[in-house]
C-alpha positions, 0 to 999 in steps of 0.5 A: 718098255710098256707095250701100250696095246696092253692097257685096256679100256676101263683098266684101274689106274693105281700109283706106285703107292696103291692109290687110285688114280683114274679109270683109262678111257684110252690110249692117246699117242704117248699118254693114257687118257683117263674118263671123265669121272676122274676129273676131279672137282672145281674147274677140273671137274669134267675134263679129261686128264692125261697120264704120261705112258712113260710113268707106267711102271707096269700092266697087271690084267685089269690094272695100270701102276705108275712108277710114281706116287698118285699125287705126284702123277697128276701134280706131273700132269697138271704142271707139263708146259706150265700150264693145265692139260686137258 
């Protein structure tokens, strides 16, 4: 289990492939909160996008790896509720 507390502000968020995901901004209840910058392009584009702290495979200093592949975590998030999260 992931001791939440660990993840800091402005810690890189990388997926179990290597991929950059996002940059935490915080720790939301049960989801990380990625800044702004990482919202992507189009109608994403500044919005907050949401990871779940269950795909958090683990915490290395400065750094997030998920358990899964960086597109499949924001497919993941982008599909919760079939709809978009914000």
């Amino acid at each position: 289990m992931i001791n939440a507390s660990q993840i800091k502000e402005h810690a890189e968020i990388i997926g179990a492939d290597g991929v950059h995901v996002g940059t935490v901004d915080r720790v939301e209840g049960n989801r990380i909160k990625l800044t702004k910058k990482d919202s992507g392009e189009g109608s994403h584009k500044g919005h907050h996008h949401f990871i779940p702290l269950d795909l958090v495979a683990d915490i290395e200093g400065n750094r997030v790896r998920l358990s899964a592949n960086g597109a499949v975590a924001f497919q993941m998030e982008q599909e919760k509720d079939g709809k978009m999260q914000h």
